[in-house]
N, C-alpha and C positions, 0 to 999 in steps of 0.2 A: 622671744618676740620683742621684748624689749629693746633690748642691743638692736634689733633690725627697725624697729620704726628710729631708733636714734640716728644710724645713718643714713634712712631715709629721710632727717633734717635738713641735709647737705644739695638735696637737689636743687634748691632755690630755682632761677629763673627756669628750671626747667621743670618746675612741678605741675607748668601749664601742660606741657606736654606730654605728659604721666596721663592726666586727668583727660586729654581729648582720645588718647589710644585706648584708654578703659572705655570710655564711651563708644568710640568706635567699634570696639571689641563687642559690647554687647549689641550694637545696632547689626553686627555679622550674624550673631548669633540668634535671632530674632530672624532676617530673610532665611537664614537655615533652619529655622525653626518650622517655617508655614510652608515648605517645599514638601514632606511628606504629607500634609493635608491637602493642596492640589495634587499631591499623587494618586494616593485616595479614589479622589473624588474622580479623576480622568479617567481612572480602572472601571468604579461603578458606574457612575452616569456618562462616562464619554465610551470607554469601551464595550461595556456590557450594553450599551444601547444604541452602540454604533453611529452615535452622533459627532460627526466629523470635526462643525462648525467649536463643540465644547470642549473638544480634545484640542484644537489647535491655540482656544482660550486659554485653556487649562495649562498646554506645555507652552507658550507663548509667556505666561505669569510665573511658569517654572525657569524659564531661560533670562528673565527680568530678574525674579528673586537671587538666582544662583551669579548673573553677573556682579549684580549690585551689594552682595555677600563676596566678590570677589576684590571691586573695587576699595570697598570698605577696608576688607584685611589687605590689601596693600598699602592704603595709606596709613592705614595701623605701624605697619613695620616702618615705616618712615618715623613718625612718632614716637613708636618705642627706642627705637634705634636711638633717639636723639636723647631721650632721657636717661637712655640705660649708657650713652657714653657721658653724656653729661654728667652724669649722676658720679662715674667712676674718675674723671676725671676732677671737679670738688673732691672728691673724697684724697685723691692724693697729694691734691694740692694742698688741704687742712691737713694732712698726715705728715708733708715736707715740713710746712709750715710750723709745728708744732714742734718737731724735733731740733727747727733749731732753734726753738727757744729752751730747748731742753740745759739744762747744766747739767755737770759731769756725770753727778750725781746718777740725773736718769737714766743719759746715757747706760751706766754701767749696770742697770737692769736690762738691757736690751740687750743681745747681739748685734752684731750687723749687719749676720745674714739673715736672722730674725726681720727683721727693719727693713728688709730689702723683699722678702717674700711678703711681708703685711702691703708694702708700698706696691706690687706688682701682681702678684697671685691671689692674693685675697683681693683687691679692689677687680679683677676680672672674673673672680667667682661671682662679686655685688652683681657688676655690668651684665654677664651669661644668667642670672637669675632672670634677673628682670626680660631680656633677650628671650631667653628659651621658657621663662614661666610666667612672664605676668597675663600669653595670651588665656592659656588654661590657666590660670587661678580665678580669673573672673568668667572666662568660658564656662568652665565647667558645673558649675554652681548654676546661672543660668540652665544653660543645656540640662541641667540634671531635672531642677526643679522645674521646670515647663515642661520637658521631656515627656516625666509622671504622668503633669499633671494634665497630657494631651493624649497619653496613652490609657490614662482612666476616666477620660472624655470616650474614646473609641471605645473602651473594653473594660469596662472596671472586673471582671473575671482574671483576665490574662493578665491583668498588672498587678494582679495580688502575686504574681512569681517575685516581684522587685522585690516583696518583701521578706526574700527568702534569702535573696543575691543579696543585697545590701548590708546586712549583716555577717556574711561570711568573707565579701571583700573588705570589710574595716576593718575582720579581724585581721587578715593577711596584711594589710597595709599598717597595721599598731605593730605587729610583728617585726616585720622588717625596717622601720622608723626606730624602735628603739634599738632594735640590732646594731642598726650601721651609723644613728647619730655620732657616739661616741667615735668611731671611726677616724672620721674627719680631721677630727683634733690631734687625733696622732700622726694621721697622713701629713697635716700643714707643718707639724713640728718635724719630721722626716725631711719635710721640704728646707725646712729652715736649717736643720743638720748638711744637705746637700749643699745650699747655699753657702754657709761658710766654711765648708773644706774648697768650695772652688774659688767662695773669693781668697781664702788666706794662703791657698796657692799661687792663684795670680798675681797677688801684693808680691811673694817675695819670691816670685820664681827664679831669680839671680841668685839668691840664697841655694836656692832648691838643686840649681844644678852645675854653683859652687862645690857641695857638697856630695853630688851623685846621690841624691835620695827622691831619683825618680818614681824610681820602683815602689818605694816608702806611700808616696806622695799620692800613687794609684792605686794602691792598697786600700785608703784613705777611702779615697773616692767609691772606687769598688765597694766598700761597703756599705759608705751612708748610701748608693747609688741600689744596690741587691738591698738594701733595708725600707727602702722606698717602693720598691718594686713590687717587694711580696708585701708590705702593708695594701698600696693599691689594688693588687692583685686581689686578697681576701676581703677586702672592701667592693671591689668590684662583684666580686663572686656572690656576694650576697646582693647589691643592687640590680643585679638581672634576674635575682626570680622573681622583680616587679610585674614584669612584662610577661612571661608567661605562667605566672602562676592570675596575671586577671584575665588574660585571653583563652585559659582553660573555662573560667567559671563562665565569661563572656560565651565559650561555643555552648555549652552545657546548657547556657539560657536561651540559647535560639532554637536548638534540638527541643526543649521543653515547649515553648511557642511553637514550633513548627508542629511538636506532637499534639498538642493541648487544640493549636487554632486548626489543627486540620480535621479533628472528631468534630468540632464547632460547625464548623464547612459545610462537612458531610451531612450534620444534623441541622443545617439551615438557621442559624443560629447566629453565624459570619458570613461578612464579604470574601471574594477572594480582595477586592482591593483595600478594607479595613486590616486585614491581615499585614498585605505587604505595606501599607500605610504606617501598622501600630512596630511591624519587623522594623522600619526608619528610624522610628523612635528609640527601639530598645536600642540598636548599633547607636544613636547618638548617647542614650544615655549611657550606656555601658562604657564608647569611647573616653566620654568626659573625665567617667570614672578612671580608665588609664592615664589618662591626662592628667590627672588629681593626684594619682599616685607618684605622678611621674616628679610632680611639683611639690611635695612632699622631699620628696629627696634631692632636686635643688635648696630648698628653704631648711632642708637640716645643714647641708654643706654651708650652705650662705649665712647661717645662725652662726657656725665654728666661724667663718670669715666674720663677720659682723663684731663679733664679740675679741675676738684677733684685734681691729681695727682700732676697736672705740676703748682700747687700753691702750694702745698710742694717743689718741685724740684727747683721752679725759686723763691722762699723765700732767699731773699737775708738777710744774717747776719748783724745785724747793729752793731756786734763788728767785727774789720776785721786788719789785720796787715797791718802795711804799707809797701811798697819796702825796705823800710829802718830798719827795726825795727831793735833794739837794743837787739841782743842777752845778753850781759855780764850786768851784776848787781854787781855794785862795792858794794852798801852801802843800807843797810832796815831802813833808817831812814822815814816816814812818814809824809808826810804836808797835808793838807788839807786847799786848796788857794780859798774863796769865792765860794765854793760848795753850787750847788743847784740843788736837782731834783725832779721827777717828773715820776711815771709808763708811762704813754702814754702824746704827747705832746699835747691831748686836753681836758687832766686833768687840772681843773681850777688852779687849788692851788697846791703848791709843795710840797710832801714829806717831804724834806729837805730843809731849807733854811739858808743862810748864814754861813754854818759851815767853820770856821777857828780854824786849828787844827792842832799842831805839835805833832808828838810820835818820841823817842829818840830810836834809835838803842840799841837793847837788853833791856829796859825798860819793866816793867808791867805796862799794861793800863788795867783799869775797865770801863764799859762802863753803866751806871744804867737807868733805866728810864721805867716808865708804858709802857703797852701793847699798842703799837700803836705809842709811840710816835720816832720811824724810827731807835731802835738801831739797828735791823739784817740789814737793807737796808743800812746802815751806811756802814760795815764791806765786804756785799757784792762788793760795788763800789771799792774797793781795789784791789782785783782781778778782776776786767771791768766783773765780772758778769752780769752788768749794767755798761754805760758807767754813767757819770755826763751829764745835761740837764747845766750848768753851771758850769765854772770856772774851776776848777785841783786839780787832785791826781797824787802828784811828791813819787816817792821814789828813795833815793839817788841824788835828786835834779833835777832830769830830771820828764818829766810828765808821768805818765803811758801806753799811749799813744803811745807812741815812742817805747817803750818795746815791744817784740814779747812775743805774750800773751803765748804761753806752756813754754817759759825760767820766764815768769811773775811767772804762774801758778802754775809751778812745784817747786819753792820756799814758796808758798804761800798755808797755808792748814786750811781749816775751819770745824771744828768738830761742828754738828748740835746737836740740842736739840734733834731731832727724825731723827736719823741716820738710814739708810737704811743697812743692814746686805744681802748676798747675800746666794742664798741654796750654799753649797759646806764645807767643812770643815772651823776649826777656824784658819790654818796656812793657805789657800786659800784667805780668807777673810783682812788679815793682809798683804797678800803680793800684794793687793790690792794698797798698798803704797808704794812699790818695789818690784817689780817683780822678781826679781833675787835673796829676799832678803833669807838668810841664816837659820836654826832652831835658831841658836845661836843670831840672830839681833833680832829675832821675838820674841824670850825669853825675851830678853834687853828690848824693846820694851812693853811686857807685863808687866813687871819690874813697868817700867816706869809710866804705867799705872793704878799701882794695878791690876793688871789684872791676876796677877802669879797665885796666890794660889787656884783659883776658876778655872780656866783652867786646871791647873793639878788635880785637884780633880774629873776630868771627868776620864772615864775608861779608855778613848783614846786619854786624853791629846789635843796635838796640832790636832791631828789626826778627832775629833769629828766631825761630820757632823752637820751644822745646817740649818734649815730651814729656807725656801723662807720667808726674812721679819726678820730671827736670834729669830721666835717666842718658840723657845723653851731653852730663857733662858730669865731672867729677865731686868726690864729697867734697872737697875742700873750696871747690868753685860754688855748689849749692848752698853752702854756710855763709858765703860771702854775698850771694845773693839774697839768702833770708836776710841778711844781718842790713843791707841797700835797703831793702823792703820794709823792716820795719823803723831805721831812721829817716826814710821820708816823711815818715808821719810826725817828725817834731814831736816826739813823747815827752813827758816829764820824768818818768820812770822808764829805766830800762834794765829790763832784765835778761840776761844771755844765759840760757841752761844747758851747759858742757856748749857750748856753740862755737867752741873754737877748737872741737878735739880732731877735726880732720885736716886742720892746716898745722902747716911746719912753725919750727919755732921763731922762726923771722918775721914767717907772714903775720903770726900771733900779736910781734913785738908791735909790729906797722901799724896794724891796728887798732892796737890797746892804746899808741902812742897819737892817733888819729880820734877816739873815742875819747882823749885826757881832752883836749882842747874844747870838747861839746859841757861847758861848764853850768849853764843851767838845768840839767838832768841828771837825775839818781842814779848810778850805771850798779847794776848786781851783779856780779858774777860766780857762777855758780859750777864747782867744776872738783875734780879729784885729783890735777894736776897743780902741784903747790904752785908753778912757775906762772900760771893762771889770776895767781890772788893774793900772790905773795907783795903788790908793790901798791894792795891797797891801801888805802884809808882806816878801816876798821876789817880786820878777818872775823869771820864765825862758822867756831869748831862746831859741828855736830855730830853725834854719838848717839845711835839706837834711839832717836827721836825727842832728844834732850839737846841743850847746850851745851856743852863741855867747857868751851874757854872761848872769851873773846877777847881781842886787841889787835894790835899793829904785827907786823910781823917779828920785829926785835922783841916784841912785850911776850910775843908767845912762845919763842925763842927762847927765853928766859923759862920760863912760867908754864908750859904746857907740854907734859910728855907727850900727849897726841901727835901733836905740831910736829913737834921734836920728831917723832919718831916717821912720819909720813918724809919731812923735810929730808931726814937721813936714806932712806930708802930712794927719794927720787933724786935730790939733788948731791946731796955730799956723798953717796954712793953711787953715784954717775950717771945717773936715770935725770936725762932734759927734756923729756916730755916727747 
């Protein structure tokens, strides 16, 4: 219950409207309440006495009570409605919200499909709680407790049955609550399996039927999709003997009233109209009790949703600014002071270890080494994408650390190997990198990029729409567009990871020789093709999360069988990238 009063926090301005549908709820259940006592009462003194004028009093106060019980629960559902969407809509907006303060870190406790079912399925379990259960969870309580306490006003005899019922419907309903709580939680996590076989279908469906692994693909599916089915199914299975395992004990109570009040009758003892008066009551309270049950197992689903939720919400960032953080950034020189890291802190072995590493303000660094052996995770820790598990990244001699990570960030920009392209036009996409920026920057920009003459070669120029993903243009044009994108923004640091592996080796050279001219920026490059990094400033070998060698190209040439031996294989061996 906890997890659920916590995101019941989230209502804010609409907690007004929680609190007048509760109220209204109960003012419902109150005209329904006093409608079998003018029932009563019309049977003995208006029918049994053939008084016309008190019957028509009587149903006249009946048809008052029952509209005005009508009125009420309608404007109820107007008000629940309001809260229970408000409610769920706060909730995913602090759910967005939070995630993207997330660093990588968090990220990679989550899924995505995870992430996507807490954000969509579990916030419409919150919303359907509230919707389908907040009118019984305060109905019924009501209704129960007046019910009684109207029925042992009429008959303290015949209400001592309740005390028979009441204990045998709890049991049935403890039963079934702890049966199918645990359920839930495996149904959502089912959901979350199905989620991310359809989205990682959808990401690389080009992949998918490059390779003819259709068949594969709905295999996949087919299962998390039949694994979902039969957990719902036996979850289900056991949620329906709510309903008729109360409406058995429900007939069983009226039979007993019916048998008990009808000797009473006989032996002048009861009304017939106390009878059908105290029968109004027992159906109210007995229903309530359905109602109760029923709300019961909303509130165990909505506890697994709740609790889903509020480990998104209460995911604390493990990158976080300090009180102090240092807006201004005099100087982009780069150290790397006995760095070591590590994904999670109960990963055996590090990442990275012992890197000691200066890059010189405005310098070209290359960065070379196989698959694996930690250069993107290198480049990452610069911008505290990850913080360090070990030791310090100073820029401009301070530790990065100290830095308020958007004045870090917004100097610092890393052009990916497999850059993500947004639906929306090509001057949409580029202003990505400044948002205010100008047709004339974004031109500049494209310039800069090679990116000119293949842009304007579209019928609609900057204007083009491109598709979710930028898949309708090629890798080598998406590289050149990421690369536009993040040199509008005037970085200090730039770093390109593999960002040039899908253009040819001319387009490479045009570039690299377009990028030499932008003299006050750090330019990184980061890549497994020697011809890449071979014409920098300073190269750095990396080997299984180590340094191996650093220097110039001739020094490592000399000096480094790595080099040496990468060098032989692509260049002096006829491999030009």
């Amino acid at each position: 219950m906890r997890d659920l009063r916590y995101i019941f926090s989230y209502l804010g301005k609409y907690r007004k409207d929680l609190y007048i549908a509760i109220f209204l709820i109960f003012i419902e259940t109150c005209f329904e309440l006093v409608i079998p006592m003018l029932m009563a009462s019309l049977i003995d003194d208006g029918v049994a006495k053939a008084d016309v004028s008190f019957m028509l009093r009587d149903g006249l106060l009946m048809i008052i009570c029952a509209l005005l019980a009508l009125f009420t629960g309608l404007t109820y559902a107007r008000f629940s409605s309001r809260a229970a969407y408000g409610l769920g809509a706060n909730i995913r907006e602090a759910e967005y919200r939070r995630i993207q303060s997330f660093s990588f870190s968090n990220i990679d406790r989550f899924s995505s499909g995870s992430l996507i079912t807490r954000l969509t399925s579990d916030a419409t379990i919150i919303q359907n709680a509230i919707i389908g259960g907040l009118r019984p969870l305060v109905r019924s309580p009501v209704m129960l407790f007046l019910g009684i306490f109207f029925s042992f006003q009429m008959n303290d005899d015949l209400a001592l049955i309740f005390l028979v019922v009441a204990p045998a419907l709890g049991l049935m309903l403890f039963f079934i609550i702890k049966t199918i709580a645990p359920r839930y939680e495996i149904t959502q996590k089912a959901l979350d399996k199905l989620n991310e076989v359809v989205e990682e279908n959808l990401r690389a469906i080009r992949t998918v039927k490059a390779f003819v692994t259709e068949d594969e693909e709905k295999k996949k599916f087919y299962a998390a999709n039949d694994k979902l089915r039969d957990i719902t199914v036996n979850t289900t299975r056991i949620a329906v003997l709510n309903l008729p395992a109360f409406q058995s004990v429900m007939y069983i109570t009226i039979v007993m009233i019916m048998l008990f009040g009808g000797r009473m009758i006989l032996s002048g003892s009861l009304t017939v109209g106390a009878l059908t008066g105290f029968l109004s009551y027992v159906l109210q309270v007995l229903n309530s009790l359905v109602m109760f049950s029923n709300v019961f197992l909303l509130l165990s689903r909505s506890l697994t949703s709740s609790h889903r939720i509020m480990e998104v919400l209460k995911e604390e960032s493990t990158i976080k600014n300090r009180d102090d953080a240092e807006k201004n950034i005099d100087r982009y020189d780069i150290a790397f002071e006995d760095v070591y890291f590590k994904y999670s802190e109960s990963a055996k072995e590090y990442t990275l270890s012992d890197i000691n590493l200066k890059i010189e303000e405005g310098s070209t660094v290359g960065i070379l080494g196989q698959t694996g052996s930690g250069k993107s995770t290198l480049v990452q820790l610069i911008s505290r994408l990850y913080d360090v598990s070990k030791g310090s990244i100073k820029i401009g001699g301070r530790d990065i650390r100290e830095y308020d990570i958007t004045a870090l960030r917004e100097n610092i920009v890393t052009v990916l190997q497999k850059n993500t392209l947004f639906s929306g036009s090509i001057r949409d996409n580029i202003r990505w990198g400044k948002m205010d920026a100008s047709d004339e920057e974004i031109i500049n920009a494209l310039k800069k990029a090679d990116a000119y003459s293949f842009v304007m070669g579209f019928p609609q120029d900057l204007s083009t729409d491109l598709e979710q993903g930028g898949v309708n243009v090629s890798g080598g044009q998406k590289q050149r567009l990421a690369i536009a994108r993040a040199l509008i923004k005037n970085p200090r640091i730039i770093i390109f990871d593999d960002s040039l592996s899908a253009v040819d080796t001319k387009t490479e050279m045009t570039i690299r020789a377009i990028l030499k001219q932008i003299e006050n920026a750090t330019k990184i490059f980061i890549s497994q093709r020697i011809s890449t990094v071979m014409n920098s400033d300073m190269i750095v070998v990396l080997d299984n999360g180590r340094i191996a060698d650093i220097g110039n190209h001739d020094e490592l040439i000399r000096n480094s069988s790595i080099y040496r031996e990468i060098y032989s294989s692509q260049l002096k061996g006829g491999f030009n990238g």
